[in-house]
N, C-alpha and C positions, 0 to 999 in steps of 0.2 A: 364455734362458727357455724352457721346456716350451712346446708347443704349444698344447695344452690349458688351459695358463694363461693364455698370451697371447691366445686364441681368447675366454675367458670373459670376460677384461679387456677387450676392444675390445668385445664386446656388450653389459657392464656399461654401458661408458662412452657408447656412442652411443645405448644406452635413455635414459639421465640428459640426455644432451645435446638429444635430442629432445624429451623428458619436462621438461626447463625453459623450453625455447624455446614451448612450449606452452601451460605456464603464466602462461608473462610475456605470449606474449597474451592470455590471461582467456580461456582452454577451460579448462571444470571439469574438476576432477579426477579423476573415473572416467574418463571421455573421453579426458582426454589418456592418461591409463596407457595406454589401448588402442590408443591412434592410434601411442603411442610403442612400444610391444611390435612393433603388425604393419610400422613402418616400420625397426625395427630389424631383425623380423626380413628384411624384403627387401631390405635393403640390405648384411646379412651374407651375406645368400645370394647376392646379385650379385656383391659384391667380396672375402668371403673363401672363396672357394673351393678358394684351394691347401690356406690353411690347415686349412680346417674338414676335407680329405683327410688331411693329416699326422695330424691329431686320430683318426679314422676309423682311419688305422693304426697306431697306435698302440695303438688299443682292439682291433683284431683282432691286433695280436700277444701284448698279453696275453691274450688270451682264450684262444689257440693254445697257449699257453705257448714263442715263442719266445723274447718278453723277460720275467723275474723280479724283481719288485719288490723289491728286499732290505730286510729288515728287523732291527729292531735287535733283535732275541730271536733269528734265526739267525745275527748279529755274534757274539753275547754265544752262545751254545751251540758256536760253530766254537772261539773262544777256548777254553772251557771243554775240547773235545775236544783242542784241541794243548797243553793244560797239561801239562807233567809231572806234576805232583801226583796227575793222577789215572789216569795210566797206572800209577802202581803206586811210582814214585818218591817216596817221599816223604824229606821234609827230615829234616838228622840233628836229633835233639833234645840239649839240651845236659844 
């Protein structure tokens, strides 16, 4: 799994898990959002720290442009470029 996914997923998951545990004791609901936000966020920041790095590098390499996201318009344009057809080849007609 990408880093950055798994990175989003675990802080999805541990707002929701704080943010119900909150609820079920009867803290209203603006409250717990907040309570649940700033303990997700220091608990991501204590224990994912390698990851939230990988995440980090990954954005400065595309930034750099060491790595290139490929896409499915430069798939379909490389195709089109190694067609014969339109190098000049074209098919016999009958």
């Amino acid at each position: 799994m990408k880093p950055w996914l798994l990175y989003s997923v675990i802080r999805l998951a541990l707002f929701a898990a704080v943010l119900t545990v909150l609820l079920l004791v009867g803290i209203e609901g603006w409250l717990a959002a907040i309570i649940a936000a700033v303990v997700g966020l220091c608990v991501s920041y204590l224990f994912l720290g390698r990851l939230r790095t990988q995440v980090a590098k990954g954005v400065e390499d595309r930034r750099t442009g060491k790595t290139r996201a490929a896409t499915d318009d430069e798939d379909a344009e490389d195709t089109l470029e190694n067609n014969d057809f339109l190098k000049g080849d074209r098919p016999a007609q009958d």
